[in-house]
C-alpha positions in Angstrom: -8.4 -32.6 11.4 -4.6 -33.7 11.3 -1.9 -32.1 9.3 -1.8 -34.6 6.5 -6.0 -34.3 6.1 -5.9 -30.6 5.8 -3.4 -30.8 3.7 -5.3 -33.3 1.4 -8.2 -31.8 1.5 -6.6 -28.8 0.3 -4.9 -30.1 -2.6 -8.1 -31.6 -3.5 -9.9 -28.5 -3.7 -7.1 -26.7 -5.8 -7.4 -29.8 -8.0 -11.6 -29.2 -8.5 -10.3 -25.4 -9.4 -8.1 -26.5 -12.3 -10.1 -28.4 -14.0 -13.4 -26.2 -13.4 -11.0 -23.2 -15.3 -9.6 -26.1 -17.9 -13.2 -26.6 -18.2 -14.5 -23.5 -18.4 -11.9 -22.6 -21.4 -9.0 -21.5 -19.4 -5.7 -22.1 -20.4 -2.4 -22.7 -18.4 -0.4 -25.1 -19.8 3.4 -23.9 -18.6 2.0 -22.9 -15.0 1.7 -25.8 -11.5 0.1 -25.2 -8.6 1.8 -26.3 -5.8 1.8 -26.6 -1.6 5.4 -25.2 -0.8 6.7 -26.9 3.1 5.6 -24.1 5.2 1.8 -24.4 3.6 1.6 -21.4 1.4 1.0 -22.0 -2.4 3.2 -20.9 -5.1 3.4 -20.8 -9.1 5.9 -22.7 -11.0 6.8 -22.8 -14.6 7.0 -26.3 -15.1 8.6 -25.9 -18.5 10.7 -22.8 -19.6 8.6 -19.6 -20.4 9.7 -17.3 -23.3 9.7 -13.9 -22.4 5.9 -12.2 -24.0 4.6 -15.5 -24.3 1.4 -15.8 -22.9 1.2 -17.8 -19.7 -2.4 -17.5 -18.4 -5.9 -16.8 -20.2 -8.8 -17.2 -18.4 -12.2 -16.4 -19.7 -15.2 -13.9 -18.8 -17.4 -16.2 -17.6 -15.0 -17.4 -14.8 -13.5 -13.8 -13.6 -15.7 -12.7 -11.2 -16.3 -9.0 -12.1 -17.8 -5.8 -10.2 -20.2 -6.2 -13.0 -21.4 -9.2 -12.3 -21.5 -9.0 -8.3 -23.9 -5.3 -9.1 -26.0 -7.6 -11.3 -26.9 -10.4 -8.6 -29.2 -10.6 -6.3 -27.4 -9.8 -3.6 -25.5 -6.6 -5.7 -29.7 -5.2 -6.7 -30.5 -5.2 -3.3 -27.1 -3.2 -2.2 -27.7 -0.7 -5.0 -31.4 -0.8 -3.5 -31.2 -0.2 -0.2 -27.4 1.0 0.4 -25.9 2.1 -2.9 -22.2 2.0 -1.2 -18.9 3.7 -2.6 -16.8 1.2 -1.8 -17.7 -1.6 -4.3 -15.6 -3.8 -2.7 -18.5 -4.6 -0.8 -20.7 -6.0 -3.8 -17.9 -8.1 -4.1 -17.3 -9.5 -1.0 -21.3 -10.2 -0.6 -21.2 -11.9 -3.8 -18.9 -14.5 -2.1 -20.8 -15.1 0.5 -23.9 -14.9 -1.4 -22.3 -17.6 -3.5 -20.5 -19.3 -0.5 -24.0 -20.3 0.6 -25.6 -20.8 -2.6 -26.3 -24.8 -2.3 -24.5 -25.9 -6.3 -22.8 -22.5 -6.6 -21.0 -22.4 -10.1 -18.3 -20.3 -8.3 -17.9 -23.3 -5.8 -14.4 -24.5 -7.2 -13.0 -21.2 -7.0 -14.3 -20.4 -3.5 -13.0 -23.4 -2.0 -10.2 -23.0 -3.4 -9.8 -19.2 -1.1 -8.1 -19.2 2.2 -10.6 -20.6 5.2 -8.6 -17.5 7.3 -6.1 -15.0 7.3 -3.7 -15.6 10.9 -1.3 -13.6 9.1 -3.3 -10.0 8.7 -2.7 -7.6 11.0 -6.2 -7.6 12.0 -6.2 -11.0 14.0 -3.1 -10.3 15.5 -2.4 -10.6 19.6 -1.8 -8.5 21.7 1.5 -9.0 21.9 1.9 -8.0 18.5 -0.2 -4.7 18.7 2.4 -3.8 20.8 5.0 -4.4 18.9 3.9 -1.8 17.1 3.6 0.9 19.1 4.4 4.9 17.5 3.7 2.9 13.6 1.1 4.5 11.3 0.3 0.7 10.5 -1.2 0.8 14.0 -3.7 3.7 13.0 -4.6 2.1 9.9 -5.2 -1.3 11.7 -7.6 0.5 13.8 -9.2 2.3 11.0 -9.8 -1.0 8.6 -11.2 -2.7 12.3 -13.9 0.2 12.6 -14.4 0.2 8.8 -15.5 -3.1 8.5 -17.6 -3.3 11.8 -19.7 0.0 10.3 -19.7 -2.0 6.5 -21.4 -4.8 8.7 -24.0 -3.3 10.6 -25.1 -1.1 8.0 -25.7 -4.1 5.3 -27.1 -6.1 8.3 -29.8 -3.0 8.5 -30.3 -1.7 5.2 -30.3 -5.6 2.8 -33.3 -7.8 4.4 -31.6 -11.2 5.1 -27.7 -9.6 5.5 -27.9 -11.3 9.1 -27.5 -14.6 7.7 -23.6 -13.7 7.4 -22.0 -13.5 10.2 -19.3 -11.2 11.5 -16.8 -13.3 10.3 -17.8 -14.8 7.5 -18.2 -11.1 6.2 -14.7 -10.0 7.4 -12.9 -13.3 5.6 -14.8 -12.2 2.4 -13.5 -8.3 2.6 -10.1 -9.5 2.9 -10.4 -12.6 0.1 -11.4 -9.3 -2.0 -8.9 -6.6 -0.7 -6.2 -8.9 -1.0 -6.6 -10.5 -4.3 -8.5 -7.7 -6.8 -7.3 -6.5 -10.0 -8.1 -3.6 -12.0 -9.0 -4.5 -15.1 -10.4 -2.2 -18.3 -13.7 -4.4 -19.5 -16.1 -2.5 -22.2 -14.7 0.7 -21.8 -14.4 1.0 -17.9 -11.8 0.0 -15.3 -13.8 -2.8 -12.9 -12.5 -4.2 -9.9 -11.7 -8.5 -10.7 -11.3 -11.8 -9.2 -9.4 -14.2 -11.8 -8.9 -17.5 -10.0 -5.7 -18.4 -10.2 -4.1 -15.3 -11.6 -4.4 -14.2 -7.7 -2.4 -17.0 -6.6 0.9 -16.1 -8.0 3.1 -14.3 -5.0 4.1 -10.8 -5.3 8.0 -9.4 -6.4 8.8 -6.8 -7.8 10.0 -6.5 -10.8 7.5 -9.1 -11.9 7.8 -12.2 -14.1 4.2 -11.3 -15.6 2.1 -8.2 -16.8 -1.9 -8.5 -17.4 -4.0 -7.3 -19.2 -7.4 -7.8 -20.9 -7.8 -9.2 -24.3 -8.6 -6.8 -26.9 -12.2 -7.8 -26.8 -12.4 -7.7 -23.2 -13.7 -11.1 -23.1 -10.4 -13.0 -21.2 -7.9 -11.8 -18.8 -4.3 -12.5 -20.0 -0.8 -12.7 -18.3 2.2 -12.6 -20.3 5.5 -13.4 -19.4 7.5 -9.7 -18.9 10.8 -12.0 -18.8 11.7 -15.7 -19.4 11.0 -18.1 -16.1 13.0 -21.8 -16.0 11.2 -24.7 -16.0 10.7 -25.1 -11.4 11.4 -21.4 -10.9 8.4 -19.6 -9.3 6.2 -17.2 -11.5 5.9 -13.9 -9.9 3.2 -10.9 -9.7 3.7 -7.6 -8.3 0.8 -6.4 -6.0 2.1 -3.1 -7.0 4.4 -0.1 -5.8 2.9 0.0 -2.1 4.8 0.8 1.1 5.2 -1.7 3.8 2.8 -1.0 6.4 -0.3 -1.1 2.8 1.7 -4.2 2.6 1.3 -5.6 5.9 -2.5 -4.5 6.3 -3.8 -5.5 3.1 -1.7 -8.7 2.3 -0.2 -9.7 5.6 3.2 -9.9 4.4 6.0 -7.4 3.3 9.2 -6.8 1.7 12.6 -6.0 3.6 14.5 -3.0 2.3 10.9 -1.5 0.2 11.9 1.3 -1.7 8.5 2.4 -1.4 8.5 3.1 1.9 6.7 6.1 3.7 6.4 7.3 6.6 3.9 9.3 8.9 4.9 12.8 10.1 2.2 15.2 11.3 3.4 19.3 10.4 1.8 22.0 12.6 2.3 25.6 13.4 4.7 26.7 16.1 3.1 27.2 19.7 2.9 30.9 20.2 3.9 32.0 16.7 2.7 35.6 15.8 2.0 34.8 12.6 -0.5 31.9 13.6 -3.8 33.0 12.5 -2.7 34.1 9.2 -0.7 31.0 8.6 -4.0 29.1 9.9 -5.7 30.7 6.9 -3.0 30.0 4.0 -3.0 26.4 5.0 -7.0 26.6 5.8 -6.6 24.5 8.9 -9.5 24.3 11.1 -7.4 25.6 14.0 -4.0 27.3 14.5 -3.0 24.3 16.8 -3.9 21.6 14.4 -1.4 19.5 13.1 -2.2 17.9 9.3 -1.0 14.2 8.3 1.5 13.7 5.8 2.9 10.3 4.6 6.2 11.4 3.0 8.4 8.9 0.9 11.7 9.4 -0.4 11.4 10.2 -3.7 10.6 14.4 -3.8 8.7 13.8 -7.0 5.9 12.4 -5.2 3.1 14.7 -4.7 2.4 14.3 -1.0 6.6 14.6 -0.2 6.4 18.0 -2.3 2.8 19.2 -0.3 4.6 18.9 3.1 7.8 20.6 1.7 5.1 23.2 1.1 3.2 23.1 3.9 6.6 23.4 6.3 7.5 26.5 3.6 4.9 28.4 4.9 4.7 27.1 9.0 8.0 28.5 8.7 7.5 31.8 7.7 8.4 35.2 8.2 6.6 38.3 8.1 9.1 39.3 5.1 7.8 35.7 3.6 3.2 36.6 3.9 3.1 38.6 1.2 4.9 36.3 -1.3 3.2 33.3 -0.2 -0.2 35.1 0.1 0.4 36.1 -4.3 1.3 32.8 -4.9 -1.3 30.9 -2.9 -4.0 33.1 -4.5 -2.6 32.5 -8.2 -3.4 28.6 -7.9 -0.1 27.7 -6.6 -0.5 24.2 -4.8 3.1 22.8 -4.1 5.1 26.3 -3.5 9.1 26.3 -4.1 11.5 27.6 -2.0 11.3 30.9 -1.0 14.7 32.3 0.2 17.5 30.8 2.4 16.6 32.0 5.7 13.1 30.3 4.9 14.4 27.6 4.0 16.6 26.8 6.7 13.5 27.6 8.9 12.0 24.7 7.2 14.7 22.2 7.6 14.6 23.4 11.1 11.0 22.7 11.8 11.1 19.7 10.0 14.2 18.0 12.1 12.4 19.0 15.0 9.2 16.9 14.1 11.4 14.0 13.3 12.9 14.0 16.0 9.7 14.1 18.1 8.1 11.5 16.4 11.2 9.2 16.7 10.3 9.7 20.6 7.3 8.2 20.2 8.9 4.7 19.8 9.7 2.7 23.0 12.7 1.1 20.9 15.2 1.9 19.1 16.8 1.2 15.1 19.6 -0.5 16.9 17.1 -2.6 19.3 15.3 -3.3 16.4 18.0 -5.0 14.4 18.9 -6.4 17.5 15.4 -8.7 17.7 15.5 -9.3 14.3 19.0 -10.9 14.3 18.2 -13.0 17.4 15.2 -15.1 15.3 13.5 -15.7 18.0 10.5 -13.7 16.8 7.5 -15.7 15.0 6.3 -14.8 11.4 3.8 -11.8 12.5 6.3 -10.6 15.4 8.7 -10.5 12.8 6.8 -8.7 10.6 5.7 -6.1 13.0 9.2 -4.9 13.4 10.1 -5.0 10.3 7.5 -2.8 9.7 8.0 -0.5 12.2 12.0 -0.5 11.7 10.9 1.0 8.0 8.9 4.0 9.2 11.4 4.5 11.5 14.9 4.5 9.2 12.9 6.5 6.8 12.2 9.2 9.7 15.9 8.7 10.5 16.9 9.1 6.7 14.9 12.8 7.1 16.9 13.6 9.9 20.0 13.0 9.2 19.0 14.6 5.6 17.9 17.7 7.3 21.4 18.0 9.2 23.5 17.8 6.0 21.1 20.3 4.1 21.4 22.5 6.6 25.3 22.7 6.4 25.1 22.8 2.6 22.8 26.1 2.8 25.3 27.4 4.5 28.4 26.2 2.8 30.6 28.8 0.0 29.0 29.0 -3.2 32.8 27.6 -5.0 32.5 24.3 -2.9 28.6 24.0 -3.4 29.2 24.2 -7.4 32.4 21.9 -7.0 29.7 19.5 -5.0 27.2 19.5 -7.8 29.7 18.9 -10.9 30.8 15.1 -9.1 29.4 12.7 -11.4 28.9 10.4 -7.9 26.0 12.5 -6.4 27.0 13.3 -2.9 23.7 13.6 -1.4 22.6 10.3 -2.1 18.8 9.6 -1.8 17.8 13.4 -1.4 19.9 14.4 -4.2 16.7 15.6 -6.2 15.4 17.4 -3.6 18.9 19.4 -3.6 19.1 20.2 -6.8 15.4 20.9 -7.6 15.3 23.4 -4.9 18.7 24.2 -2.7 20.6 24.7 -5.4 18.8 27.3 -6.7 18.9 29.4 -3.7 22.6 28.7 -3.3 23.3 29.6 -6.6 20.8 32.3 -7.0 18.6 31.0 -9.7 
């Protein structure tokens, strides 16, 4: 099929989907559809959108819910035979259940999907796998491969007939799901969504829309969070995830993501005396074993404030076990800082495991910037160092942050409280983290 065909055919079948929705009772009347020059589809406003007016309504009979995909055929003999936790496999089954179905009324809306996903992670190259080499996106690539292999074979054995899909079929309808759900409050519970063309509008964040259900929960309803001009795109946000969630889950991501996070694994010291007792307090299955943390940079998010924690007590001294033993048995989950010297221990042990997990990448930041400047990489390579550069700077951003606290722990109390009055915070990023906790050692709070 040429260029031009394909490209026919394709606006043919997004033409069938608007009028099955215009149809069906949806309403759009500000929003176009269009083929932008590299292929993708966006959303325009082709006339100026006040901000809370509503932009898009589309009715319950044609929002595919978790509801109806359990109610099926297909979704009676999951529950029957399988009764699965992830429901986005009732979904997904649905659509091929559907996809099949000779007359489907869902027919507009599933032609109207991608036929496949090149830019996923999952049907990368080789050459790309490499590229990223020492990510946590790598680990999770390999974990959504194995997932969705077990999915398969255990629907193929447990729903009579599941064989009719094949392997591929049922991985391009796990990832129309995973990358195009919402979550949506319908009669009283939150169910997981497909709203044809809601799920076409590209993500940025802040976004130009908020949704919602109506109040009778009988539409799904975007309203416009700011005004648009008449030819600007109309934007969603996918929601606050980090780059390499990004990548895996929507095959694209966004430079300079202040949601980033980043993969550190915390362990007890080889040969510490204190080992079997810290083993306990931290009820790891071994002394040696390290546990996974994805930290971020905002020390209000519970997982940054657990490892904190966890490094608090790795770090320990004997004068340290009895405190932390008290406040472990009260209940305590994310423990504070427990004295200077502990600190500092911490800080320690944490720089070091930045430092050895920065060794794990065969490049550098600066070789990193380095491809990425010379735009010689295609879309996916592109993305894969991006992606990797992220993890990376953050792990950087902890080092470097490590090495300043450090100094300030041991810096005069006078300058420390001449520090903290600037009205220009001179810690930057980590400045909660210093004032949440350092400080009050410092200053003997």
């Amino acid at each position: 099929m040429s260029a031009d065909t394909a490209a026919s055919s394709s606006n043919q079948k997004l033409s069938n989907l608007l009028r099955w929705l215009e149809e069906g009772g949806a309403r759009f009347p500000k929003l176009q559809l269009v083929r932008r020059e590299d292929g993708e589809r966006a959303v325009l406003a082709q006339a100026p959108i006040s901000t809370g007016e509503t932009v898009l309504q589309v009715p319950r009979t044609h929002m595919l819910t978790l509801e109806l995909a359990r109610e099926s055929d297909i979704g009676r003999a999951i529950a029957e035979k399988l009764d699965p936790d992830n429901e986005d496999l009732y979904l997904a089954s649905f659509l091929l259940q559907e996809k099949h179905r000779e007359g489907s009324f869902w027919k507009p809306y599933i032609d109207s999907l991608p036929e496949s996903y090149p830019q996923m992670p999952l049907f990368y190259g080789s050459d790309e796998h490499a590229l990223l080499k020492g990510c946590f996106a790598l680990t999770l690539l390999t974990h959504q491969a194995q997932s969705l292999q077990e999915d398969y074979l255990r629907l193929c054995r447990s729903v009579p007939g599941y064989e009719r899909f094949t392997p591929g079929e049922f991985v391009w309808a796990r990832l129309s799901v995973s990358s195009r759900l919402f979550s949506l409050k319908q009669g009283g519970y939150l169910g997981q969504t497909l709203v044809p063309l809601a799920d076409m509008l590209n993500h940025r964040r802040p976004p130009d829309v908020l949704w919602e259900t109506s109040e009778d929960g009988e539409s799904f309803v975007m309203k416009a969070n700011n005004a648009v001009a008449a030819g600007d795109e109309v934007h969603d946000s996918y929601g606050a995830k980090s780059n390499d969630l990004m990548l895996l889950h929507f095959g694209f991501l966004t430079e300079d993501n202040e949601h980033d996070e980043a993969f550190l694994g915390l362990r007890i010291l080889d040969g510490d005396p204190l080992a079997a007792t810290k083993q306990m307090l931290l009820m790891l299955p071994s002394p040696t074993t390290a546990r996974p943390f994805k930290i971020s940079r905002p020390y209000v998010h519970t997982t940054t404030r657990m490892a904190f924690s966890f490094l608090r007590i790795a770090a320990a001294v004997p004068n340290d076990i009895e405190d932390i033993s008290s406040r472990v048995m009260s209940g305590e989950r994310a423990l504070g800082p427990l004295s200077v010297e502990n600190e500092e221990n911490v800080l320690e042990l944490l720089a070091a495991t930045c430092q050895a997990r920065l060794s794990i990448f065969p490049t550098s930041l600066a070789q990193d910037e380095e491809l990425l400047r010379g735009g010689s990489l295609s879309p996916n390579a592109r993305n894969c160092v991006l992606v990797r550069r992220a993890e990376k700077q953050l792990i950087a951003d902890y080092l470097e942050m490590t090495r300043t606290c450090l100094e300030l722990l041991r810096t005069p109390r006078e300058e420390v409280e001449r520090l903290a009055a600037l009205s220009d915070s001179p810690w930057g990023w980590f400045d909660a983290y210093v004032r949440t906790d350092l400080l009050k050692l410092i200053l003997g709070e």
